[in-house]
C-alpha positions, 0 to 999 in steps of 0.5 A: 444509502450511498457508501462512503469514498475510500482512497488509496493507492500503490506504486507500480515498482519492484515485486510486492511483499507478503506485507504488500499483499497482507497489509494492503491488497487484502484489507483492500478487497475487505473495505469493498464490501462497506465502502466505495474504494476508489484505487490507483496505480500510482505511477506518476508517484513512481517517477522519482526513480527512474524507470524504462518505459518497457519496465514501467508499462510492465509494472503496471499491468503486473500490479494491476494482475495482482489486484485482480488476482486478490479480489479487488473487484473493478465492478465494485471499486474504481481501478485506474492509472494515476497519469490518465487522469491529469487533473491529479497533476493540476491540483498538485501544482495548486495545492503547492501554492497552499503548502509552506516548505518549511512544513515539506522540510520535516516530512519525516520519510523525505529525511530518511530518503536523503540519507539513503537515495543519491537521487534526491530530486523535488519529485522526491521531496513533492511527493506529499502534496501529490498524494494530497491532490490523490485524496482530494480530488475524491472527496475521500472519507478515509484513508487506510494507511500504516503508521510510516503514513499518518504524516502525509496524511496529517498534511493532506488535512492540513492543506485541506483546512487551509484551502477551504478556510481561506476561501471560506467555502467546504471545498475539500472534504477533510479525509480522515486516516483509517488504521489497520487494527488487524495484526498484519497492517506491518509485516516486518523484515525477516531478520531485523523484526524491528522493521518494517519488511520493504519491496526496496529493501537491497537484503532480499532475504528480509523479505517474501516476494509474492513471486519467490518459489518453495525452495526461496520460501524455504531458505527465507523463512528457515533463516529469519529471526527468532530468539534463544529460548530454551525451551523454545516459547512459540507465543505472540511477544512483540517486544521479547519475540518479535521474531516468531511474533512476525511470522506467526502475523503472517501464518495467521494472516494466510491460513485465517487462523486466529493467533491464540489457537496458533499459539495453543497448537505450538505449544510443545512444538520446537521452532524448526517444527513452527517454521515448517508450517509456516512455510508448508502454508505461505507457498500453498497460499502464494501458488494459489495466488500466481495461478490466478495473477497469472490467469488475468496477467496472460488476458491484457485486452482486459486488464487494458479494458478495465484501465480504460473504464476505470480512468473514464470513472475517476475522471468523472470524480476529478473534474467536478472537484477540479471545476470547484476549485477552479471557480473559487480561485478564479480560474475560469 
């Protein structure tokens, strides 16, 4: 039985977060073995802020080690660079003629994004409709996203119904949203717990970066948020212990320890004692992690070899999807 498409992808910009790698790079790896994923480095997407090309080229490599290093497997998934495939760029102008601005007006992160970026230009503001043509292109089946997403992806529907009702032809396949039922599809900020923990963020001490060495982990974690309970309650409270709930998503997530037996082991335990595991086994999961980031990183004729198969692979989806909508159009 042939699997069905998975899609999503991830921009090449700054240091992933433990929530990077929980909330996405992990379940990626997990969605292999059901579906045929289909992942993108995303760094057209990456334009709106503007980046040297030396920096932006490293990126790329560096978010494509990461991958690799945490097990996405370019033989069972298709891994690819988003500009090498420039049908991507041809549906997003066409689909933009199927888009109403007043509907782009109200995309809820495009407000938030004017309020706190000076550089607001219409690749900020376009954004939606080429991750639409990111979907489309594959006929994708689903999309795993985290709540700050279902908009986009209730556009991308949208777009999609409209396109196909118009020319009365399935052109497009209506991809559906796949929630991350897991505890850690958000990881949030370390001392404001009631939001989302973001690579972007100007704090670093709201974050874990895949990179921060012991001595940082230790400092981050010993600092984060947990409440004032006396005795001190080590249990999973996401509206009265967001805090500790927080870390004990990321200590389940990397040890594969349920959280109820977290909790039961915790149970008489003081919150310094709770913080000390939580360090001792995120820095023994990250160095295990680097070491094999690092082991793909140093070997960049293949990480350019699989770029390249990868690219050749997409194109493939891409142009068929394309050549459809080119001929219903009347574009031939």
């Amino acid at each position: 039985m042939k699997k069905k498409i998975i899609f999503s992808g991830i921009q090449p910009t700054g240091i992933l977060t433990i929530g990077n790698y929980i909330g996405a790079l992990s379940q990626w790896k997990k969605l292999q073995k059901k579906y045929f994923c289909i992942y993108c480095i995303a760094d057209l997407h990456a334009l709106t802020n503007y980046h040297k090309k030396s920096i932006l080229n490293n990126n790329i490599l560096n978010t494509l080690s990461l991958f690799l290093a945490s097990g996405i497997n370019p033989e069972k998934s298709i891994i690819f660079i988003q500009s090498h495939v420039p049908q991507h760029t041809q549906l997003c102008w066409i689909l933009n003629c199927f888009t109403n601005f007043s509907i782009m007006k109200r995309m809820i992160q495009f407000k938030e994004k004017i309020n706190s970026n000076k550089n607001v230009n219409m690749g900020l503001f376009n954004y939606p409709i080429l991750m639409a043509a990111d979907i489309l292109l594959y006929q994708t089946y689903k999309v795993p996203v985290g709540k700050d997403q279902i908009q986009h992806i209730e556009l991308v529907r949208d777009i999609a119904c409209k396109f196909n009702n118009f020319y009365g032809e399935k052109i497009f396949k209506i991809p559906e949203k796949k929630m991350n039922k897991n505890f850690g599809s958000c990881i949030m900020s370390l001392l404001n717990p009631m939001k989302k923990m973001s690579k972007s963020d100007k704090n670093k001490n709201n974050i874990i970066t895949l990179f921060d060495d012991d001595i940082i982990i230790r400092k981050k974690i010993k600092s984060a948020v947990t409440d004032s309970n006396n005795p001190p309650k080590i249990v999973f409270d996401l509206k009265n212990k967001p805090g500790i709930s927080n870390l004990l998503i990321i200590l389940s997530n990397i040890t594969k320890i349920p959280i109820e037996k977290l909790e039961f082991r915790f149970k008489n335990k003081n919150y310094n004692d709770f913080k000390e595991s939580v360090v001792y086994n995120l820095c023994l999961f990250l160095n295990k992690l680097r070491k094999k980031y690092y082991f793909y990183r140093k070997n960049e004729e293949l990480l350019k070899n699989i770029i390249n198969n990868g690219s050749k692979k997409a194109k493939k989806y891409a142009k068929i999807t394309l050549k459809k909508v080119h001929n219903v159009i009347g574009l031939k």
